[in-house]
C-alpha positions in Angstrom: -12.7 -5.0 9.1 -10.4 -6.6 6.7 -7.5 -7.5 9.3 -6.3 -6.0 12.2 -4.6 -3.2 10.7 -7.6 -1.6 9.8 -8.8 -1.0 13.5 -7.3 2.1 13.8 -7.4 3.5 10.2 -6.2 6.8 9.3 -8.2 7.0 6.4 -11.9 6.2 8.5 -11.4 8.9 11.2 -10.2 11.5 8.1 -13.6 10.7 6.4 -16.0 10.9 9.0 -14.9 14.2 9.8 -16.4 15.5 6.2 -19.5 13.0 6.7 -22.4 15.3 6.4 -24.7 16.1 3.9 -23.1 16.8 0.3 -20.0 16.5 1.9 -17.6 14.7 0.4 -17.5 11.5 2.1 -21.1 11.6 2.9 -22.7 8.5 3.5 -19.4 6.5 3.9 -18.8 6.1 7.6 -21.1 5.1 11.3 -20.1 5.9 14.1 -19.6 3.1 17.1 -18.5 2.8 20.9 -15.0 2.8 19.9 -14.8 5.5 17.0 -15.8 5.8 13.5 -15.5 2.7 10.8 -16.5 2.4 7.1 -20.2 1.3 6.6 -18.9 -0.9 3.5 -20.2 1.5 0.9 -18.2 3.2 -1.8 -18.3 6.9 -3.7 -16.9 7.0 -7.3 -15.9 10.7 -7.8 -16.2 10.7 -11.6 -15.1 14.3 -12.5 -11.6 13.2 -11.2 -10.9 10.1 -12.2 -8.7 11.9 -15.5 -6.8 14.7 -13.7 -3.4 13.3 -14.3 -3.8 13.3 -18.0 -3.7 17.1 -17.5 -0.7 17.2 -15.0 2.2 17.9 -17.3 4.8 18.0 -14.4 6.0 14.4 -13.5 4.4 13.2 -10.2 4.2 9.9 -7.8 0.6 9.5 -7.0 -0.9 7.0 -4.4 -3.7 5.7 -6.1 -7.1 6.0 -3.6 -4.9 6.8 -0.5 -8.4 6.8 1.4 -9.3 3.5 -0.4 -8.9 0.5 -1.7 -8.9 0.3 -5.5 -9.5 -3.3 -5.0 -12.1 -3.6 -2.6 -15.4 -5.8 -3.9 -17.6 -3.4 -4.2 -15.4 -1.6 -6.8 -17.0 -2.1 -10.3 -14.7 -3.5 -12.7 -15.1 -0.5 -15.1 -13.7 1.8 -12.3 -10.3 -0.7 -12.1 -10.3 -0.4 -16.2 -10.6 3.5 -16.5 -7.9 4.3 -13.8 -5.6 1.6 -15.9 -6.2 3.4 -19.1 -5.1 6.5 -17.3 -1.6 5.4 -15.7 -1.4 3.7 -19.1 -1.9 6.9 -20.9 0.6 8.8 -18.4 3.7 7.5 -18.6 5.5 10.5 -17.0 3.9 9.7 -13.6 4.5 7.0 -11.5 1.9 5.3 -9.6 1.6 3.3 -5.9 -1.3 0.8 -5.4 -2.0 -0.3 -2.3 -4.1 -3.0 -1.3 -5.6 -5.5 1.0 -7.5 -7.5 -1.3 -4.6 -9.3 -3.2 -5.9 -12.0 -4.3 -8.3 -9.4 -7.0 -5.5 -7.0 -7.7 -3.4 -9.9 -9.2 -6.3 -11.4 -11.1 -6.8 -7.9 -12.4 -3.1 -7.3 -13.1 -2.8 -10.7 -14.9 -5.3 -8.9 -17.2 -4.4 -5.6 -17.8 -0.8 -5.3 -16.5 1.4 -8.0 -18.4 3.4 -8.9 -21.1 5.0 -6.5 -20.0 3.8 -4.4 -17.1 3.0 -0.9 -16.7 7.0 0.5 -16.0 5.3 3.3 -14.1 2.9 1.2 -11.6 4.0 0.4 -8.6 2.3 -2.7 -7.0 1.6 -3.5 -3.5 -0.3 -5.4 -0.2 -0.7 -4.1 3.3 1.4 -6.7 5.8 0.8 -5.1 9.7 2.1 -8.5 11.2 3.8 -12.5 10.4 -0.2 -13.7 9.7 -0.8 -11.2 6.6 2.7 -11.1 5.3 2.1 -15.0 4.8 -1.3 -14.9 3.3 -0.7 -11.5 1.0 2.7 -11.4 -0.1 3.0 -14.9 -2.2 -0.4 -13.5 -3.6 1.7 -10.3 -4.8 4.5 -12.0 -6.1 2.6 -13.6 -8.3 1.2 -10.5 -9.6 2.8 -8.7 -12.9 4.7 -5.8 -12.0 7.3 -3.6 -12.8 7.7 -2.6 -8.5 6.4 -5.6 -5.7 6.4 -3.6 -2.6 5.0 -3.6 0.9 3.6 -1.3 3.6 4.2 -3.0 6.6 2.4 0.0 8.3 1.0 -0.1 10.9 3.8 -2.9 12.1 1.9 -4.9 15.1 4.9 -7.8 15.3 7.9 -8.5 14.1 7.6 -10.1 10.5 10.5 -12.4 8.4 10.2 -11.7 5.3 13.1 -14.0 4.3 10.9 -16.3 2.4 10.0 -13.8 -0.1 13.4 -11.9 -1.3 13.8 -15.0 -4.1 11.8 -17.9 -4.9 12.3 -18.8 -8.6 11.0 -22.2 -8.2 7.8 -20.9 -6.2 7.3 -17.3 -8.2 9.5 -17.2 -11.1 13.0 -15.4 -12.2 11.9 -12.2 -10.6 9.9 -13.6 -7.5 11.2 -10.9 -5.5 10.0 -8.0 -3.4 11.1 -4.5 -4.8 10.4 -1.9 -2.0 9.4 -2.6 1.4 7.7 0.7 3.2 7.6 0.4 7.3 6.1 2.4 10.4 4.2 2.4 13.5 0.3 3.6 13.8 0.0 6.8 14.5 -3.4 8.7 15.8 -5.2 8.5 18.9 -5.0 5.2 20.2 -1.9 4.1 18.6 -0.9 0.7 19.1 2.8 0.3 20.4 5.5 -0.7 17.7 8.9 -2.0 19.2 11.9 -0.6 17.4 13.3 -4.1 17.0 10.7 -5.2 14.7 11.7 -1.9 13.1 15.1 -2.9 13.1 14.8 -6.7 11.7 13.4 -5.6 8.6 15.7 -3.2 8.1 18.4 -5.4 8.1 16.8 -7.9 6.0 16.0 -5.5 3.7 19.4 -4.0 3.8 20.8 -7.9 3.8 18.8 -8.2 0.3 19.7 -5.4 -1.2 16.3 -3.9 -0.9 15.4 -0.1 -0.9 13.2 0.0 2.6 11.7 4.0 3.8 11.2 4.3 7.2 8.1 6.2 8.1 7.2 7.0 11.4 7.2 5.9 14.9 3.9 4.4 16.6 3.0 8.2 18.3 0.2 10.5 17.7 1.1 12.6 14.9 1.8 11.2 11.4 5.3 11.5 10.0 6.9 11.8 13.7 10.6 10.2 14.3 9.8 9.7 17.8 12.1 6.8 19.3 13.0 5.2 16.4 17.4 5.9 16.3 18.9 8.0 13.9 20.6 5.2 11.5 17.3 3.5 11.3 15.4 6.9 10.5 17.4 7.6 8.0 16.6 4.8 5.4 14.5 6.8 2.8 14.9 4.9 0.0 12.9 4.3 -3.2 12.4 1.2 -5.8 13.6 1.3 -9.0 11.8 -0.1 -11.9 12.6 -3.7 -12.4 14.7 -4.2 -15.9 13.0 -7.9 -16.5 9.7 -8.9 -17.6 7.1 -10.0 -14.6 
């Protein structure tokens, strides 16, 4: 387990339902006392790897939604030939999402400057204060066109005042671009207060930064919940930074 956001992952439960044999997240998950994890392994599916260059129709695509493009075991030929394909597909813009930020901007720094991709969208998991701190100085380092954060699911409150502007730490645009913010949903859901909720979306408001507000810590994805109306209905999204990153 990466941090302690990944305890009650979406993404592991989704996948050991189509666990069996030539199934296609075979091999990938193990069952324990408390419900099915990752077993650290990793499935490249080839044959789809260059389906956007035959999408005509503009689309925003979360790259690996039940991965981590990033993770270690991910061969550096894989990071190259999904680069070449949001570089060859301009029309579509593209989220990245990561826990492992210290690779994607080592990889960025190579593949993604002078200038960045306009249509890739950048950014690190932050559940609580502990990750915000360790991943998002990592990010803002990273070239860009959109820094943003998922601070989903939100265990504690998180200030994220230190990171609106820093030019003397990250440089003219040391900024974050889109912050993204929910509870944990599924069976076991871990409680989210609404005035965590709350805080950053007046800092974000404060800044002048576009947040979305995703869902309420409850059982089903998507789900409103207790979160009030005003807060619900920030649904807002980045747009691409004008200045080179």
């Amino acid at each position: 387990m990466v941090s302690d956001g990944c305890r009650n992952c979406y993404a592991q439960r989704q996948a050991h339902r189509f666990n069996f044999p030539d199934g296609p997240y075979e091999g990938l998950t193990r069952m324990t006392s408390s419900g099915p994890v990752w077993n650290g392994n990793i499935k490249v599916v080839e044959n789809h790897l260059d389906d956007p260059l035959h999408w005509q129709k503009p689309e925003r695509i979360f790259v690996g939604s039940m991965s981590d493009l990033f993770h270690p075991r991910v061969p550096d030929s894989l990071v190259m030939r999904v680069w070449r394909t949001m570089r060859l597909t301009p029309r579509h813009t593209y989220l990245i999402l990561t826990k492992r930020a210290e690779r994607m901007r080592d990889w960025s720094l190579i593949l993604n400057n002078d200038p960045p991709l306009p249509n890739v969208q950048l950014g690190v998991s932050v559940e609580n204060q502990k990750m915000a701190e360790e991943r998002i100085p990592m990010l803002l380092k990273t070239p860009a066109a959109v820094r943003w954060i998922s601070a989903e699911p939100l265990l504690g409150p998180i200030d994220l005042s230190p990171y609106w502007m820093d030019r003397d730490r990250y440089g003219e645009c040391g900024t974050l671009d889109w912050v993204v913010v929910g509870g944990e949903s599924g069976p076991g859901h871990r409680p989210m207060k609404v005035e965590w909720l709350e805080s950053i979306v007046e800092q974000c408001v404060f800044a002048n930064v576009p947040v979305f507000v995703k869902q309420a810590a409850v059982r089903f994805p998507g789900t409103q919940g207790e979160i009030p109306d005003d807060l619900w209905a920030h649904k807002e999204f980045p747009e691409v930074a004008t200045c080179k990153r």
